[in-house]
N, CA, C and O atoms as a GROMACS GRO file, in nm:
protein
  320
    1UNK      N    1   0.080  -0.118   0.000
    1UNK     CA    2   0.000   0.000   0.000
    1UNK      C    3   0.085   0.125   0.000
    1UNK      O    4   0.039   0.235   0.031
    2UNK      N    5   0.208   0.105  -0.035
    2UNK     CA    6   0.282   0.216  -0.037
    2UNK      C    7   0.311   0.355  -0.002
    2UNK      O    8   0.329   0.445  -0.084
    3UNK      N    9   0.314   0.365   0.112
    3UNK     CA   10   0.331   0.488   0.171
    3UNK      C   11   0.207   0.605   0.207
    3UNK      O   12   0.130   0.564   0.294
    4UNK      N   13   0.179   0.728   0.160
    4UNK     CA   14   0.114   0.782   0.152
    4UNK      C   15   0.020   0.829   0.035
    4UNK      O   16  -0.077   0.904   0.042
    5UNK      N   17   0.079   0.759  -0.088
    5UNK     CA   18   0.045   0.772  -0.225
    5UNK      C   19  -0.106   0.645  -0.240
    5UNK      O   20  -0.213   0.673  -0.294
    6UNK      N   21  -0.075   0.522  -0.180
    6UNK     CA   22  -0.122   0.413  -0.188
    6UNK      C   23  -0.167   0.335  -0.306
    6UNK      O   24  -0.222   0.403  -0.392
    7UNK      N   25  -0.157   0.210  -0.329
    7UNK     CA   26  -0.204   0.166  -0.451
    7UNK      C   27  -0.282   0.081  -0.485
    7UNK      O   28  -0.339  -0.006  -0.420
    8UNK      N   29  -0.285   0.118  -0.631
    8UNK     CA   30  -0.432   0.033  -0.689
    8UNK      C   31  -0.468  -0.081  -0.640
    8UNK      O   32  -0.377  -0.156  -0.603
    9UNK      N   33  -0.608  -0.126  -0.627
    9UNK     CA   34  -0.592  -0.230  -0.615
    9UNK      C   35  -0.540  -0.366  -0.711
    9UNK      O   36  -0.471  -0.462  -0.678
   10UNK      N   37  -0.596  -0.333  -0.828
   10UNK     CA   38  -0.496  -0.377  -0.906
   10UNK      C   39  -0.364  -0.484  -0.916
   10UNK      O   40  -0.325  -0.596  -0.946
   11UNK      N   41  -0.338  -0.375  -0.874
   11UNK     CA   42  -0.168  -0.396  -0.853
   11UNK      C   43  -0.134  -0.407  -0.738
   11UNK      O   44  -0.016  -0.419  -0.705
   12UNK      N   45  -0.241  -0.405  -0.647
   12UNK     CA   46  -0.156  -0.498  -0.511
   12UNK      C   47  -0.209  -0.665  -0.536
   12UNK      O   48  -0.154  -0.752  -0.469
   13UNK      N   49  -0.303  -0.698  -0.623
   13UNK     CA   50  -0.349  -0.850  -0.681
   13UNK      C   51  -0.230  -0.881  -0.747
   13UNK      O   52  -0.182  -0.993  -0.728
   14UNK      N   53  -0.179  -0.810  -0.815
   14UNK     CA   54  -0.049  -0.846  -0.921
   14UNK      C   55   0.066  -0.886  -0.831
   14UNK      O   56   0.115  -0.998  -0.839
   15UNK      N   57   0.108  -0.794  -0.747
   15UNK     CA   58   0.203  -0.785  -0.639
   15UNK      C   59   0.236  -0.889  -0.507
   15UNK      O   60   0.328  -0.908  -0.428
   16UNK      N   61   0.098  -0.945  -0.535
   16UNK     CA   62   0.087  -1.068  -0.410
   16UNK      C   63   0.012  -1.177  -0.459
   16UNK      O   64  -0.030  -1.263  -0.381
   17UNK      N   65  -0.010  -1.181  -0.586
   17UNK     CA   66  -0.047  -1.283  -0.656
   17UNK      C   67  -0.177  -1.379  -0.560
   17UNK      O   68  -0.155  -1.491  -0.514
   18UNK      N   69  -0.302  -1.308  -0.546
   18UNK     CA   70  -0.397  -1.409  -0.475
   18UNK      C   71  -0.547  -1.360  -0.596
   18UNK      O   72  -0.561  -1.272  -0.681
   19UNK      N   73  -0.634  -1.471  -0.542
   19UNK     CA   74  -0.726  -1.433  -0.635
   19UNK      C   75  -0.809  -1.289  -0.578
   19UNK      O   76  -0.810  -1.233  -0.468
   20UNK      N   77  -0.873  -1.263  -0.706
   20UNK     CA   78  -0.933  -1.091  -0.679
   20UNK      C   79  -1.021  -1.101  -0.541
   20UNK      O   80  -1.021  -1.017  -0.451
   21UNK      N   81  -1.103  -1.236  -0.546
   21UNK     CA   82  -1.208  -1.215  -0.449
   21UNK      C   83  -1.174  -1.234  -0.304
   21UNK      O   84  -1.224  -1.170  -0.212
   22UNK      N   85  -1.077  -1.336  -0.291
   22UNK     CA   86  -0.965  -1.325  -0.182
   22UNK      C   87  -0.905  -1.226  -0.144
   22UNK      O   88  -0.873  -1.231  -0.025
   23UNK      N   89  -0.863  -1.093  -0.224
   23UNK     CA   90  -0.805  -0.968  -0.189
   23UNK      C   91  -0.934  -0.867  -0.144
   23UNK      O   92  -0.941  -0.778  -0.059
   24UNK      N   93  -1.022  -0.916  -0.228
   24UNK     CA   94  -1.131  -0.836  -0.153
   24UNK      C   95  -1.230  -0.834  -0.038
   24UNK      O   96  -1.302  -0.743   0.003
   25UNK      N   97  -1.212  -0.981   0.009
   25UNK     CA   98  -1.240  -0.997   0.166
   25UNK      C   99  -1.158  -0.977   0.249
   25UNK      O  100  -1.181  -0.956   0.368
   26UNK      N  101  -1.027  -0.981   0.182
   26UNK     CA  102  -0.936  -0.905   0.309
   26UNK      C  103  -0.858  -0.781   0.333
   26UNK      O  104  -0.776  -0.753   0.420
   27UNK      N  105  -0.906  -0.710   0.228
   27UNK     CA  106  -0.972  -0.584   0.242
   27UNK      C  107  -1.056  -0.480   0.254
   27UNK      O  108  -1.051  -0.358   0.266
   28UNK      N  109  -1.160  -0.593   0.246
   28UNK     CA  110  -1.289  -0.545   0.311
   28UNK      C  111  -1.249  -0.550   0.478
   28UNK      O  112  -1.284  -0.441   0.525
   29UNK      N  113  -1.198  -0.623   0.568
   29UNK     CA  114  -1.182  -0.708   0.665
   29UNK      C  115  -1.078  -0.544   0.721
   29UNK      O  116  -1.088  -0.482   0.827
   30UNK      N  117  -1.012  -0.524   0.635
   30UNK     CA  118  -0.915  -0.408   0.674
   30UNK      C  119  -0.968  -0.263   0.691
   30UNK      O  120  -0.927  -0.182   0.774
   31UNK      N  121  -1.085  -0.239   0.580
   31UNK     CA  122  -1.135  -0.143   0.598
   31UNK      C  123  -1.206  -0.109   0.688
   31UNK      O  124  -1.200   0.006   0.731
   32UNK      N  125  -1.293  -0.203   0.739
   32UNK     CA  126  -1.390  -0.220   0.840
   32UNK      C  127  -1.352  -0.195   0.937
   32UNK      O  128  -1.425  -0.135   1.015
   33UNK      N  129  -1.195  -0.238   0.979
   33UNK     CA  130  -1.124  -0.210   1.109
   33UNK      C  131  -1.051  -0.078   1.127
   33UNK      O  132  -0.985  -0.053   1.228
   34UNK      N  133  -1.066   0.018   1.009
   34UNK     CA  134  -1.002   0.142   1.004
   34UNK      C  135  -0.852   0.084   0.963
   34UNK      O  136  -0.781   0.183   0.983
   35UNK      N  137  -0.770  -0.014   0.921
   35UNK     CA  138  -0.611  -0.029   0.895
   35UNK      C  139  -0.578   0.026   0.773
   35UNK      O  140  -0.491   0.114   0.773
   36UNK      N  141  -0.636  -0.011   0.655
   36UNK     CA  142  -0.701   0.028   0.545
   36UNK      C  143  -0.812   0.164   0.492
   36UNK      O  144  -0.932   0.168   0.518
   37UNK      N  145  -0.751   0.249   0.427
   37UNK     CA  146  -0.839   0.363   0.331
   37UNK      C  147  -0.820   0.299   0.200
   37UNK      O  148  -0.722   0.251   0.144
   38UNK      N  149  -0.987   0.317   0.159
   38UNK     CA  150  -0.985   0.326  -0.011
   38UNK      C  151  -1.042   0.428  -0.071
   38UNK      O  152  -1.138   0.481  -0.016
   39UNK      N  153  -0.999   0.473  -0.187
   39UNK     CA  154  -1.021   0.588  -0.234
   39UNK      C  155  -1.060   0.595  -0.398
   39UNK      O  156  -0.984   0.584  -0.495
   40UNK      N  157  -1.204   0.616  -0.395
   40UNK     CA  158  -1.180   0.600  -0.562
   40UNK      C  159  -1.131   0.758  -0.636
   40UNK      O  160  -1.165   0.873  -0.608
   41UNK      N  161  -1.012   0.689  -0.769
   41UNK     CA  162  -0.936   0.786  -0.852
   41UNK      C  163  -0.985   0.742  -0.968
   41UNK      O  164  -0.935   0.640  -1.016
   42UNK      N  165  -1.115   0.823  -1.051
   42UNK     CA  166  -1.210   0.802  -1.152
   42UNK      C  167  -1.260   0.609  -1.162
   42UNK      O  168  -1.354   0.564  -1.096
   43UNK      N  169  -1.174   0.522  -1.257
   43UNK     CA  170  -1.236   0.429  -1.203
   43UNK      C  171  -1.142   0.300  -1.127
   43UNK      O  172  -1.156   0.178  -1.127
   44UNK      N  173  -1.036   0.397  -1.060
   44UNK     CA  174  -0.944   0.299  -0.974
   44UNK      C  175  -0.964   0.306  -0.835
   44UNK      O  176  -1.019   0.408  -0.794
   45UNK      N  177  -0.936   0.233  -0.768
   45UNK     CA  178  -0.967   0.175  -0.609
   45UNK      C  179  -0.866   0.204  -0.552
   45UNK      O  180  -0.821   0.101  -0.504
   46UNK      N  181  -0.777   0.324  -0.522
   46UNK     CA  182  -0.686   0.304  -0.445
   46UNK      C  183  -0.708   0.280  -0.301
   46UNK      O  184  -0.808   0.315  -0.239
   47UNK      N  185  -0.566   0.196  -0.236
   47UNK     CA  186  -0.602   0.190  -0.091
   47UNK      C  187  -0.463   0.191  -0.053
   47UNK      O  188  -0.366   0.154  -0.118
   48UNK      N  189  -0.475   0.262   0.117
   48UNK     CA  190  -0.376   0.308   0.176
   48UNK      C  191  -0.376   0.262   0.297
   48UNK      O  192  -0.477   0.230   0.359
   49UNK      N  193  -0.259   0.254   0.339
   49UNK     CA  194  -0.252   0.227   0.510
   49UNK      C  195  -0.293   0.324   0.578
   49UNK      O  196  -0.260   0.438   0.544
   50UNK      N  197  -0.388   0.300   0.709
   50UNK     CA  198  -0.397   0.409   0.785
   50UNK      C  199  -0.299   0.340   0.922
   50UNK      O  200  -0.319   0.248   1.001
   51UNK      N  201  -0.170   0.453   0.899
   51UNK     CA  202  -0.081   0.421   0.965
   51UNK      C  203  -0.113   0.502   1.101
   51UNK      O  204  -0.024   0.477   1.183
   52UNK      N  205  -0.186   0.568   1.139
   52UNK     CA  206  -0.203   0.629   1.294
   52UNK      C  207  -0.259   0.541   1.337
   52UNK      O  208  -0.208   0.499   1.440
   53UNK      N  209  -0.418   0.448   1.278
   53UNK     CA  210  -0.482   0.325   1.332
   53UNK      C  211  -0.352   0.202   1.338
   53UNK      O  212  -0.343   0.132   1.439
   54UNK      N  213  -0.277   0.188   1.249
   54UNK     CA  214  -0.189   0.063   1.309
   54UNK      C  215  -0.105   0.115   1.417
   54UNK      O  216  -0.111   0.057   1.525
   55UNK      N  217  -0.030   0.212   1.404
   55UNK     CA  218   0.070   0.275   1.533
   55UNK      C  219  -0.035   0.254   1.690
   55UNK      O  220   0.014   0.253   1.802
   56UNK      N  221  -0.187   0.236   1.660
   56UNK     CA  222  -0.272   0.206   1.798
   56UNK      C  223  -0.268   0.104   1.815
   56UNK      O  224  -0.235   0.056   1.923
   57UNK      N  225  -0.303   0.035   1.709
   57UNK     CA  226  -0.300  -0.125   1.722
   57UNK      C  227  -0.187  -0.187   1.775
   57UNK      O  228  -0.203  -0.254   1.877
   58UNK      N  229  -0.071  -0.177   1.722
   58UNK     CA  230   0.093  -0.207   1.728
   58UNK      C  231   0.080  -0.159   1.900
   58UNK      O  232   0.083  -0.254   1.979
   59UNK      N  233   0.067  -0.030   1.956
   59UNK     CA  234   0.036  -0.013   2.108
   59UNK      C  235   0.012  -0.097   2.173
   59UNK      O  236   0.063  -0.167   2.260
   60UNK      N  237  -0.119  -0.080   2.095
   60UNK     CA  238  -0.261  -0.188   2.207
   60UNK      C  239  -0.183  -0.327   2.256
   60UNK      O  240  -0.190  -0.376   2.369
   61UNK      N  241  -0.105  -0.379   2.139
   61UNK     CA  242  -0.099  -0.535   2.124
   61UNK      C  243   0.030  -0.502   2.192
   61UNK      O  244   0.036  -0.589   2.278
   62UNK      N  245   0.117  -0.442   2.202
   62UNK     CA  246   0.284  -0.464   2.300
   62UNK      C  247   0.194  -0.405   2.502
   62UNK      O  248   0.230  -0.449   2.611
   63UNK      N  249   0.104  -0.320   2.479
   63UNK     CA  250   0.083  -0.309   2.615
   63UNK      C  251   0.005  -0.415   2.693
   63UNK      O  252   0.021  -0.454   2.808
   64UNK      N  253  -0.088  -0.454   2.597
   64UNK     CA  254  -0.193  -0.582   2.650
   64UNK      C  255  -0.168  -0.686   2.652
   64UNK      O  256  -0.218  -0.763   2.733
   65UNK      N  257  -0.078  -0.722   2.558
   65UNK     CA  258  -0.066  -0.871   2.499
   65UNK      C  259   0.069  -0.927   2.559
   65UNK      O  260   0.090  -1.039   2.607
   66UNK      N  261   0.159  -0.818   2.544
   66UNK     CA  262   0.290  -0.858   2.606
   66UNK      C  263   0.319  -0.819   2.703
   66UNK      O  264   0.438  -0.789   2.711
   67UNK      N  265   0.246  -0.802   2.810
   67UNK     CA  266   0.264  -0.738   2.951
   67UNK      C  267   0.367  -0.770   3.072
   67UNK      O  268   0.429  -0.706   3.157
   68UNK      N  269   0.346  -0.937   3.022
   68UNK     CA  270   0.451  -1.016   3.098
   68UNK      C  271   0.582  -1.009   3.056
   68UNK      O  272   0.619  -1.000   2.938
   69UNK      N  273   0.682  -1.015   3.196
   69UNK     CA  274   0.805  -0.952   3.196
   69UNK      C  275   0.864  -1.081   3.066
   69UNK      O  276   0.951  -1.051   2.984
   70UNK      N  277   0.823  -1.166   3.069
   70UNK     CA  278   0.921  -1.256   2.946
   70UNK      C  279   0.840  -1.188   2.806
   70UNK      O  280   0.928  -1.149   2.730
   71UNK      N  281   0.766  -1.174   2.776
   71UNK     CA  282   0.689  -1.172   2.691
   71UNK      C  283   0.767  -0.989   2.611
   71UNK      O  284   0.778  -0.972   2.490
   72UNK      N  285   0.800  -0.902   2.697
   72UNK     CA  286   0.815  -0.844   2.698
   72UNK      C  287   0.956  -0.773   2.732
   72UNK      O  288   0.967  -0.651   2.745
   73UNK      N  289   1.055  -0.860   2.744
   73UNK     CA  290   1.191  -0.889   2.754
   73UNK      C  291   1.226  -0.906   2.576
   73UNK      O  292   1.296  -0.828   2.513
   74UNK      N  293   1.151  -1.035   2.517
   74UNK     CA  294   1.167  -1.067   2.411
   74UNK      C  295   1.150  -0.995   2.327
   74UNK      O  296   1.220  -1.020   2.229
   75UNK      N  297   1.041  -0.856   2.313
   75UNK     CA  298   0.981  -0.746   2.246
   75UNK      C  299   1.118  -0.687   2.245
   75UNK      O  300   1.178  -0.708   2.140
   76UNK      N  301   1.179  -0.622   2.331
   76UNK     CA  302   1.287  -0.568   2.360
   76UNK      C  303   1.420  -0.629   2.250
   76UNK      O  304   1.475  -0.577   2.152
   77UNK      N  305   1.436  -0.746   2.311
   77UNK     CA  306   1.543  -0.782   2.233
   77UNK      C  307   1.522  -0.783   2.051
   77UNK      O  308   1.610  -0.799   1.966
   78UNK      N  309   1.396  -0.764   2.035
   78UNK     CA  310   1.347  -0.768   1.900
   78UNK      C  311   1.375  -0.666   1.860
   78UNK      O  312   1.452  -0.668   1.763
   79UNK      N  313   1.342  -0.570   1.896
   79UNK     CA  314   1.341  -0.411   1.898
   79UNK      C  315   1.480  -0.387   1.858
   79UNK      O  316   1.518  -0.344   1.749
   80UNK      N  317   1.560  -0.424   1.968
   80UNK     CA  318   1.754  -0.384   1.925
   80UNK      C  319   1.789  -0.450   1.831
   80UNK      O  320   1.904  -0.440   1.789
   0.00000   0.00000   0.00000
């Protein structure tokens, strides 16, 4: 989804080689959750990361999920 420009859908089917209707339940699945913007550009579908909703998510999941000191030792060493 490339940055802030984001891309076709198209060409993210081309790019990851799955079938169309498969890309479109799991981007439907993305949009729904706010991770994903789509935008129509006359008759193209672009879609973009909504990178402030993942930077929450990415949060949510190291404060909730990895709370425990091992769990969260390992985050660390990932990190460096």
């Amino acid at each position: 989804m490339r940055g802030e420009e984001g891309m076709p859908v198209g060409r993210l089917q081309e790019k990851i080689d799955i079938a169309a209707s498969t890309l479109s339940h799991h981007l439907k699945k993305l949009v729904d959750t706010g991770l994903v913007v789509q935008e129509r550009q006359a008759t193209t579908l672009i879609c973009t990361a909504n990178y402030r909703n993942m930077d929450s998510l990415i949060g949510y999941l190291v404060n909730e999920c990895c709370a425990d000191a091992k769990c969260a030792a390992k985050a660390d060493e990932v990190a460096a």
